[in-house]
N, C-alpha and C positions, 0 to 999 in steps of 0.2 A: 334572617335566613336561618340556616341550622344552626342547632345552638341557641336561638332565643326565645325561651319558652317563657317565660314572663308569669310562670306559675306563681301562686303564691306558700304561703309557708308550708302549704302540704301537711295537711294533719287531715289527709281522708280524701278529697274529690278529688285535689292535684297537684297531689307531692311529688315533683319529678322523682322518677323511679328507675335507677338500673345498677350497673356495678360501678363504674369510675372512668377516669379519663387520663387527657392527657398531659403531656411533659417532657419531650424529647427538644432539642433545638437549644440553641447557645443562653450566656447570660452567667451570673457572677460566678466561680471556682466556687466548687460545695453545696450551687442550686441546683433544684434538681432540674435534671437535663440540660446541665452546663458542662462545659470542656471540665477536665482533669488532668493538669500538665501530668506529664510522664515523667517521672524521676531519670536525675542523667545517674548512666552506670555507674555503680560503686558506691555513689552514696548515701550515707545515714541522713545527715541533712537535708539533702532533698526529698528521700521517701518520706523523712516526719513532714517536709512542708506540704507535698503533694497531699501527703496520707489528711492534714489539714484543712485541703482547699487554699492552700496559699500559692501564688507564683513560684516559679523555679526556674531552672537556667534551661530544661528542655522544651523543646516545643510540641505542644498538644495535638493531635489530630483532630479532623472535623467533626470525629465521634468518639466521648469519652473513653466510655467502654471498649472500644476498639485498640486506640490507643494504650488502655490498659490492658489489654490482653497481648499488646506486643511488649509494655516494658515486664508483667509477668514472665512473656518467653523471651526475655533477655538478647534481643536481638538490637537497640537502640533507636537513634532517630530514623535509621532506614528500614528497620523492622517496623515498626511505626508508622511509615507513611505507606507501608506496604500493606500493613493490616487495616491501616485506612482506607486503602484506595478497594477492597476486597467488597464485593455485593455483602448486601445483607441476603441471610437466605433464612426459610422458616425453622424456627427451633421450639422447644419449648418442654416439659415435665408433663406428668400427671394432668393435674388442671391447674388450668391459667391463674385465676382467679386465688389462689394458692402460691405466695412466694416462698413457702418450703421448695415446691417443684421446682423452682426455677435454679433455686441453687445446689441441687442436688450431684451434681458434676463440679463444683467449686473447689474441690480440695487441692486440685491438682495447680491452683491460681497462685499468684506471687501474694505476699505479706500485703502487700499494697493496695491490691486490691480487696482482698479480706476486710483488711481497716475501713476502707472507702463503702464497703457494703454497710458493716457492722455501724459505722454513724449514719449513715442512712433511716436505721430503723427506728421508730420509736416506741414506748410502752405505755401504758396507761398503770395507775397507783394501783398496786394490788390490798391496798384496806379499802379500797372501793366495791370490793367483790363482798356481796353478802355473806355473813358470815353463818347464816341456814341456809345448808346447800343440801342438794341430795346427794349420796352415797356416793364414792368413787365406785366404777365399775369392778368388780372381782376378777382377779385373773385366774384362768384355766388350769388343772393339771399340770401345762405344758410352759406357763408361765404367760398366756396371752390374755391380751384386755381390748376389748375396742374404746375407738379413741372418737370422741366427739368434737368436731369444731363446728364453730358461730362464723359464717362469712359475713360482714356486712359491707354492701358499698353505699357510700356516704355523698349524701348530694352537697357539703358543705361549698359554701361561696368565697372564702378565703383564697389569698394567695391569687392566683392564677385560676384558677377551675369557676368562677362568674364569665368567665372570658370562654371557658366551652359549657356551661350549663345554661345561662342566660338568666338575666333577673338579676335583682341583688338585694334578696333577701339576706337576713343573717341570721347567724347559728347555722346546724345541718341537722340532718334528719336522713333517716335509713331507706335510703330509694329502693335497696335491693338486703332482704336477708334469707340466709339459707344455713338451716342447720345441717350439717354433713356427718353422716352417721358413719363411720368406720369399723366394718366388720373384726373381731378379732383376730379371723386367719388373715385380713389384712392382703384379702383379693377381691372382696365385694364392699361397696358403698354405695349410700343413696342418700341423695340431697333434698329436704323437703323446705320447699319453699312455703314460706310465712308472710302471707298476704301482708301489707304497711298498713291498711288501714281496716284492719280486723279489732274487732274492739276484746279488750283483755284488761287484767287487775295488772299494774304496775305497780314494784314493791318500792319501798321507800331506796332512795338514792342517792349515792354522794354530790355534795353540788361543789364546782367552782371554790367555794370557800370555803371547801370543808367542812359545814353543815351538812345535814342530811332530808331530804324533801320527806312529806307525809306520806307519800303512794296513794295510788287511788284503786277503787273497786274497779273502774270499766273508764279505760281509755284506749286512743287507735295506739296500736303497735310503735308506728312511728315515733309517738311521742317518748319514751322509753329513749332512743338516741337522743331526742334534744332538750332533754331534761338540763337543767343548767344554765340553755343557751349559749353555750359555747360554739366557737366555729368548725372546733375539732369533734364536738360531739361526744357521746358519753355511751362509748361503749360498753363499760363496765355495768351502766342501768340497763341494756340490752338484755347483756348477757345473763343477770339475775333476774331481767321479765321472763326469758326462756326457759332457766329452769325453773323457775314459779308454777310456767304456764306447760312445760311437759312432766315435769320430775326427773329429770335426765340432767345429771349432772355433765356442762358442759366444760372440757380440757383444756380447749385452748379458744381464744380469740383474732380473726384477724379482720382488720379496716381497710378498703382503699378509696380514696376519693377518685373523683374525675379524671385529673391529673394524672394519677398512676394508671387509670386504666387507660385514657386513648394511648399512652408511652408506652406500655407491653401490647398493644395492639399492633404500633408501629414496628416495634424490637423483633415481632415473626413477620412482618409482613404481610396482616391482613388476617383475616378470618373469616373464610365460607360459609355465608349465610344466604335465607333466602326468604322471600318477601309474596305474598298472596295478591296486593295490589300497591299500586306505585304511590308511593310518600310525594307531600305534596307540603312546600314551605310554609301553607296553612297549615298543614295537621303538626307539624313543630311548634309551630306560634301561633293558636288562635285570636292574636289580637291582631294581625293582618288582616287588610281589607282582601285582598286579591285571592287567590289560588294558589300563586304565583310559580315556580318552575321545579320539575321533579328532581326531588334530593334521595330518594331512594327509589331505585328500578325495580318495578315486578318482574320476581323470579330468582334464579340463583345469582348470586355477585360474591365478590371479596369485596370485606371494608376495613377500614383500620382508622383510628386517631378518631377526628372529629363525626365523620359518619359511622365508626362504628359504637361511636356514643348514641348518637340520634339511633340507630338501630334498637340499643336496649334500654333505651329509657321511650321510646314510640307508642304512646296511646291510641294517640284518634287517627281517625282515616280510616281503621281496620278493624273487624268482628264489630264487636260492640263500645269498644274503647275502653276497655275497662282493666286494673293493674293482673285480673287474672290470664288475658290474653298476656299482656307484657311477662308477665313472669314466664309462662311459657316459651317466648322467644329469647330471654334471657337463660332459660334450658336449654333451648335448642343451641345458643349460641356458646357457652361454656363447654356442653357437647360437642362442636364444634372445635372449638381450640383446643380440649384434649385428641379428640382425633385425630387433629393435624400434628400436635406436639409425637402423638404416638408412631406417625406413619414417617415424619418428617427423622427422629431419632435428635441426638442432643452432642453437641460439641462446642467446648469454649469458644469459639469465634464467636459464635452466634447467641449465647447463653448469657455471655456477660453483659450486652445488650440490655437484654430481659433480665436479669437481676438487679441492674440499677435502676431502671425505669420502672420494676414492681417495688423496690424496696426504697424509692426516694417520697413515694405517698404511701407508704404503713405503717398502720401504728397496730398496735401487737399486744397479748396481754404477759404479764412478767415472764411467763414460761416458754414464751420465745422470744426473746428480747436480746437473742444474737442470732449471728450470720450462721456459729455452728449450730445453736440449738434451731434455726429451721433447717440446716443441714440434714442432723439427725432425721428430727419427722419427716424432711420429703424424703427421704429413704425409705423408712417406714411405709409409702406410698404406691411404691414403687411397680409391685406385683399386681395392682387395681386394673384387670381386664375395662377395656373399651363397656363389651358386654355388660359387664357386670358390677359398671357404674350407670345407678338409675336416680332419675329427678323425681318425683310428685309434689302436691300442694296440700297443705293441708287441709282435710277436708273443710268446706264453707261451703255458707250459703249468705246471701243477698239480706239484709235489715227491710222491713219493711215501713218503717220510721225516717229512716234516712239512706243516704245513697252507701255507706258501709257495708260490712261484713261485720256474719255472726261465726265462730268456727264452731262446726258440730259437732261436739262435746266427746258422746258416744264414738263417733266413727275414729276423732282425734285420739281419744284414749286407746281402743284398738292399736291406733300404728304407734302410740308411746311403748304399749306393752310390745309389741312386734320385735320392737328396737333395744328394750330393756332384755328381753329373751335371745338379743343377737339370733332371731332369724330374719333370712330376706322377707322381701314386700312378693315374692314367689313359691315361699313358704322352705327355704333352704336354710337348713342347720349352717351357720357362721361363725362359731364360736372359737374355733382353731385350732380344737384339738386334733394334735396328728396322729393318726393311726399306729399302733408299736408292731414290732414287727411280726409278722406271722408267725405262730407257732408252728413244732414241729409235729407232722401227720404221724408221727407215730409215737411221742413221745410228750406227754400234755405238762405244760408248766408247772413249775415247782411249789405255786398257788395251790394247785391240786393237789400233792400229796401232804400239805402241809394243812391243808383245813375242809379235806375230802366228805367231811358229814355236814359240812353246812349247805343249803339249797343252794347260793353261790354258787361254793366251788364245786358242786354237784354238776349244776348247770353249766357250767365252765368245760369240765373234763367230759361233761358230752358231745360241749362244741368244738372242743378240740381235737375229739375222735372223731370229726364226722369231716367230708368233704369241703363244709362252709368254709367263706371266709372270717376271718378273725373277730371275734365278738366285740374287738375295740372300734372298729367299723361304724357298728351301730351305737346312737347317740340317747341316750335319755333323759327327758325331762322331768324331773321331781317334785311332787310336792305332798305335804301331808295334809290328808283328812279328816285329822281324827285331833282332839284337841290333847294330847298326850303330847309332852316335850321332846323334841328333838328323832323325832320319827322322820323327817326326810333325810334327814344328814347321815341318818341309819338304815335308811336305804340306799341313800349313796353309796355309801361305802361297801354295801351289800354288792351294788352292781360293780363299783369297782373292783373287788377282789374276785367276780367273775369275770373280769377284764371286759364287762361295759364302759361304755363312756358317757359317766353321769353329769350332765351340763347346770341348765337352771336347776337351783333348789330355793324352795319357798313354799307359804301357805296355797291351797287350794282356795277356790271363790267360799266356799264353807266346811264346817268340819263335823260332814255329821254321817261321813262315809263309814259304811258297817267291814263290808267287804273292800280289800282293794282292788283297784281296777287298775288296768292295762290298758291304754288309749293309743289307738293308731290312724294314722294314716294314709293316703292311697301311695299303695304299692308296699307298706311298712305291715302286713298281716302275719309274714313268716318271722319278722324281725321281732312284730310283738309278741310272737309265742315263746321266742328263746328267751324272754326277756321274763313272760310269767315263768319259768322254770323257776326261778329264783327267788318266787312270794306263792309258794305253794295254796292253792286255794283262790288263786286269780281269778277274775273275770277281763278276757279279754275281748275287748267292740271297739266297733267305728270310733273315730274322735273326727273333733273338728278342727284338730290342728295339723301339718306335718310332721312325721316323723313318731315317733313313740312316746308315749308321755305315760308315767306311773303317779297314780294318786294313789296313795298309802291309807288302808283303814284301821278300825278299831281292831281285826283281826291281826296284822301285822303289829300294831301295840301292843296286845296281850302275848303274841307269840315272841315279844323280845321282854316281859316282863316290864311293862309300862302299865302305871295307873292311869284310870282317863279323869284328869278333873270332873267333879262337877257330880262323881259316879254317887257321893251319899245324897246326890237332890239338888245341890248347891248347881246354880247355871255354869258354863264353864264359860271363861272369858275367852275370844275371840282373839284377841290384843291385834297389833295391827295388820293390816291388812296387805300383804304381799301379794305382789303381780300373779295371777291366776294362768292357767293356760291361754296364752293367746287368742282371742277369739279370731275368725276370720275376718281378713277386711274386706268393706266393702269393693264390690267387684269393679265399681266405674273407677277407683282408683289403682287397682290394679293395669285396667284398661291402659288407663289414660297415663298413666308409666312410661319416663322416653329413657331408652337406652341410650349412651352417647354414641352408641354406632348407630343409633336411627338417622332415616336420611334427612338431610340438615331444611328439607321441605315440607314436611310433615309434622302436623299438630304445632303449627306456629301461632294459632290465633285463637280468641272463642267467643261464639257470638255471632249474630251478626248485624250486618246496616255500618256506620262510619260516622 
């Protein structure tokens, strides 16, 4: 029936595929989703043995967490039976998928529970992380940086999770990954999902014994987790295929298997999903002979625990059957629990649930390898509008050789540079800088009288006598043209001390601009003219990015006293190549973009036939 999908090792036609499962229901002190005696009042010894997993002299509730959120509030065995006896009701953070979210109200918990999270969690070896990485992101004026995390959920067969996944295969393998982009003002994000069996160069990786594998030129994605063959999986070789394969240096890592995922399913009590045609105990298990009897209803439903596994790991039966349809409903469905987390709101009752059952299947990479440091980040999280969390996939298309995926190269690079540049996939400046405060209409900041002959502050004290709003407002994008040193960093600073707000800086696609140009975008024409005030001799035209963007030329190098290499005949070197203005992206990916406020029926599949 559901749950036994009898797949094989999955490296490409059919690797079950989704976020993770479950885990809630009795069994030894300290497993996950077993009782947790409740420390009796007053004592040290009982909170170390509870804090343990060891027996104690109080008695447990029927639900761990429950009962631990009554000897937190210090009420005893009768607070205890009473917070046991309390409905479970929907709760939840940010996104599900995400055990920062879920502890992000935890401060206010007894020690005991603390502890009881914090063993929960575990981490993977941080010398396992390549040690050629790309750049950490740079922080803002204002001191902000967006923050990148690696979601994977993990189809391993260990433990308890063969008993909701089906099969028993060994090792695991990455059913579900989604790199989550975190804007730096840290209101907008978008999760691009990474096909599993998209073929990519995997870098050498740590194994099992400490050895290091060779890497290969072009294997499926999935293989990356199960490098090793371990049953825990090897996050760590993920997380170094992704930044191989974007250049985007990734911050944090998190895993959840099966196990953890039907247990935070249970912990809100379901998740509103909705389905095109009705699932069928074949399309779970095609080694059945029969059809046999509908396990998922067409149209809207709540599922939770084992059906809402079979939900997001569901190929056949639906569109074409293929992992790009599934990814999609694994969008729709994280969509989904953030929504309900958002509308439902968050209260220990119901949180501590959900933080045991998310933190009893994760494992983590060292830089959240406790209960406060995911504290912190889901805070961090916190302001992330419904709206203004978006999914896409990365671009692909179909192998002609075999049933794989190739990712398209070109359109992929676009949305790395998108993402490197901290703008949305809607062309919206993220970077976080906050606006200072307005100057006074009659009297222009002290910028001005202090460096009044430079174009700058020229342009500055015009804009400050004038009715506009504050030149900190508008955002620009920098880069040099001209192969002369240090010419955007000196336009930076140019725009900053006319109190612009200068964002990316870096090389142009080449350097062989005479003039420099002002590039804008639609509705940015008046903004890009304040902006040449400041490179006297501009040329200001259309661009094809949002927002304003200054490419700097040889005319700005001369006029700051800059030689141009190369000037006695000698070529100039080029050195490396820094992310260009943004090209646009393609449009079908913008299209095909789900909001998590989109309705939870829309754009669930793709494809079609079953």
């Amino acid at each position: 029936m559901s749950g036994q999908w009898g797949e094989g090792p999955a490296r490409g036609d059919d690797a079950p595929g989704a976020l993770t499962a479950d885990g809630a229901g009795g069994g030894a002190p300290g497993a996950p989703g077993a009782p947790v005696p409740g420390p009796r009042p007053g004592g040290r010894a009982e909170a170390r043995r509870a804090a343990q997993g060891k027996p104690g002299q109080a008695k447990a509730g029927p639900d761990r967490a429950q009962a631990g959120t009554a000897a937190a509030g210090g009420g005893g065995r009768a607070a205890a039976r009473a917070a046991a006896r309390k409905p479970k009701r929907d709760v939840k953070k940010i996104v599900a998928w995400s055990a920062a979210g879920v502890l992000v109200l935890l401060a206010g918990a007894g020690g005991l529970i603390y502890y009881q999270l914090n063993g929960n969690i575990k981490s993977f070896d941080a010398d396992a992380i390549a040690k050629d990485r790309p750049p950490e992101a740079q922080a803002d004026a204002d001191g902000n940086k967006p923050v990148n995390l690696l979601l994977i959920g993990s189809d391993s067969r260990g433990k308890n999770n063969s008993d909701l996944g089906g099969g028993e295969d060994g090792g695991a393998r990455s059913d579900t990954t989604i790199l989550l982009h975190v804007y730096a003002d840290h209101k907008h994000a978008v999760g691009i999902s990474i096909p599993r069996n998209a073929m990519v160069a995997i870098p050498s990786c740590k194994l099992p014994n400490g050895k290091w594998s060779k890497g290969t030129n072009s294997d499926l994605f999935n293989a990356a987790f199960s490098t090793g063959g371990s049953d825990d999986g090897n996050p760590a070789c993920t997380q170094n295929t992704v930044e191989k394969l974007t250049g985007i240096r990734v911050d944090h890592t998190m895993v959840v298997d099966f196990q953890g995922f039907a247990a935070m399913t249970k912990a809100v009590d379901g998740v509103d999903v909705c389905l095109p045609e009705d699932i069928y105990e074949k399309d779970l298990n095609e080694k059945l002979n029969a059809k046999g009897a509908v396990v998922l209803k067409k149209g809207p439903q709540k599922v939770e625990g084992q059906q809402a596994l079979d939900y997001v790991r569901l190929r056949h039966g639906i569109g074409d059957g293929s992992d790009i349809g599934r990814m999609k409903r694994q969008q729709a469905f994280i969509s989904s629990l953030a929504s309900k987390i958002k509308k439902q709101g968050l209260n220990p009752t119901t949180l501590l649930p959900l933080a045991n059952a998310a933190t009893s299947s994760l494992t983590v990479d060292p830089g959240l390898d406790s209960a406060d440091k995911l504290m912190s980040f889901g805070l961090s999280l916190r302001n992330i509008d419904l709206h203004d969390l978006k999914f896409v996939t990365l671009p692909w298309r179909y192998r002609t050789v075999d049933p794989n995926i190739d990712i398209v190269q070109a359109d992929a690079k676009k949305l790395w540079d998108t993402l490197k540049a901290d703008q949305t996939i809607d062309g919206q400046n993220a970077t976080g800088e906050q606006p200072a405060e307005a100057p006074s209409p009659t009297a222009p900041p002290a910028v001005a009288a202090t460096t009044a002959t430079t174009p700058a502050a020229a342009a500055h004290a015009a804009a400050a006598g004038s009715p506009l709003a504050d030149t900190r407002n508008i955002k620009v994008s920098v880069y040099t043209g001209t192969s002369a040193t240090g010419m955007a960093g000196k336009a930076a600073e140019q725009l900053k001390a006319a109190k612009f707000t200068a964002t990316a800086v870096g090389r142009a696609d080449n350097l062989k601009y005479t003039t420099t140009m002002v590039q804008y975008g639609s509705g940015q024409k008046a903004n890009a003219e304040k902006v040449a005030a400041v490179f006297p001799g501009a040329v200001v035209e259309p661009g094809t990015s949002a927002g304003v963007t200054v490419i700097v030329g040889k005319d700005f190098a001369a006029a700051n006293g800059a030689t141009t290499p190369g000037a006695s005949g000698s070529a100039p070197s080029a050195g490396p190549s820094a992310p260009a203005v943004p090209q646009p992206l393609p449009s079908s990916l913008v299209a095909d973009a789900r909001s998590a406020d989109d309705n939870i029926c829309d754009n669930t599949t793709y494809g079609s036939g079953g």
